[in-house]
N, C-alpha and C positions, 0 to 999 in steps of 0.2 A: 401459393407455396412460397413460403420462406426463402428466399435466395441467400442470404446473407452466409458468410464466410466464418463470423466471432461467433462465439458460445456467448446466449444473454446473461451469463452469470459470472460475476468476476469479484475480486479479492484487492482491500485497501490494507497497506498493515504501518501497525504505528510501531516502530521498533525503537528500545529504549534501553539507553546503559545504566548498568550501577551509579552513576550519579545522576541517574533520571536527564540526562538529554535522550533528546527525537534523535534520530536519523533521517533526513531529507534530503531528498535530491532536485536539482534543476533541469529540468528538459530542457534534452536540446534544439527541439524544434520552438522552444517558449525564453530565452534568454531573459532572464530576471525572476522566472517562474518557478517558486518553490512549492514540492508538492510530498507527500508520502508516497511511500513504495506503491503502486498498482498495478494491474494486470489480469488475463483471459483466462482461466481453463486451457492446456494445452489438449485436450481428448474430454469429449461429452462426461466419461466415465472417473474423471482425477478428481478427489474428492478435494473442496476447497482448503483445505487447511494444509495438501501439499499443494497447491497453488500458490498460496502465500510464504511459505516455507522457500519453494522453488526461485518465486517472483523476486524475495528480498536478494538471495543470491544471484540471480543474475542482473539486477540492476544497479547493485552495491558494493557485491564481491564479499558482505558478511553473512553468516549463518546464525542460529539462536531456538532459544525456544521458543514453541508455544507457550501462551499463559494464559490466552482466554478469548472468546469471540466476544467481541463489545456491540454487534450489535451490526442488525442490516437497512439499506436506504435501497428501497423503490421506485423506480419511475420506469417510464414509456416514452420512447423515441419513434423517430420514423425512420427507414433503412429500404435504400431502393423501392419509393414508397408502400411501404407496410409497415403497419405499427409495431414495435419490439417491445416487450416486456421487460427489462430488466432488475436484477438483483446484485446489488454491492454490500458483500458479506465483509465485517472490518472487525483486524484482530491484531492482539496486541500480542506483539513478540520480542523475549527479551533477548538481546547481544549476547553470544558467545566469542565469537571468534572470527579472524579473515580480514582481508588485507582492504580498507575501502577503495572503491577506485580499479579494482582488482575485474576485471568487467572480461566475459567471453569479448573476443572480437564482432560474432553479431550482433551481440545486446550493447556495443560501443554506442551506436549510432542514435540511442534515446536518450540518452545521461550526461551532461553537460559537466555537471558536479556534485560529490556527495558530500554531507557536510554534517558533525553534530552541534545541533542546536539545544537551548533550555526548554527541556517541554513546555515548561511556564508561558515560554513567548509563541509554540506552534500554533494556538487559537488563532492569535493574531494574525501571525505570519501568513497561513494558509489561506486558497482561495475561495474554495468552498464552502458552503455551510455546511454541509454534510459532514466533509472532512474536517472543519473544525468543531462541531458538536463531538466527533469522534476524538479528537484530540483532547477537549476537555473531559470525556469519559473517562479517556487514560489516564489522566492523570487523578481523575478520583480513588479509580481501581488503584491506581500503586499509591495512594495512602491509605490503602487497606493492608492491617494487618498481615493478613492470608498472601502476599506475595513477595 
């Protein structure tokens, strides 16, 4: 029986303004660590795309649209040993509004710094390869036409 506490399904979002910067923040538990918006399912049943909707607000303080699921990465952990299946659904959302920085008092405590960056440079930037294949994604998708 599954002990664990997190839902294995969670949300990366690459959120981008009209001049095509990222929006990325530094954890504060990671000082120098820049990384995209992330985060859990709050309830089994919150369908991921207000997950990342929700996610971006409270660890940014901005809001935006949806514009498209770019695409999910797979893997298997161990958690109070039993293997977990996990899925990280990643979606690009574009900037509307809200103050950066602008953070609930309990979501203070994981956000060091929010900052916009040139998408051009988040491949680089970023730690993972996941999250960087998905940042190079974005940045195909918005020299599509269609956005």
């Amino acid at each position: 029986m599954l002990t664990q506490t997190k839902i294995p399904e969670s949300v990366l979002v690459v959120i981008y303004s009209p001049e095509l910067d990222v929006l990325l923040l530094e954890r504060a538990d990671r000082p120098g660590y820049w990384q995209s918006v992330t985060g859990s399912k709050d309830r089994v049943d919150e369908p991921l795309r207000e997950t990342a909707i929700r996610e971006v607000a409270e660890e940014t303080g901005a809001t935006g649209r949806l514009v498209r699921k770019l695409g999910d990465v797979r893997y298997t952990y161990t958690w109070e040993g039993e293997r977990v299946f996990k899925v990280v659904s990643f979606y690009l959302l574009r900037y509307g509004r809200g103050r950066l920085g602008d953070i609930q008092p309990e979501h203070a405590h994981e956000v060091a710094d929010v900052r916009w960056l040139p998408l051009d440079d988040a491949p680089r930037l970023l730690a993972y390869g996941g999250e960087r294949e998905m940042a190079e994604r974005a940045l195909a998708a918005l020299s599509d036409d269609a956005l």
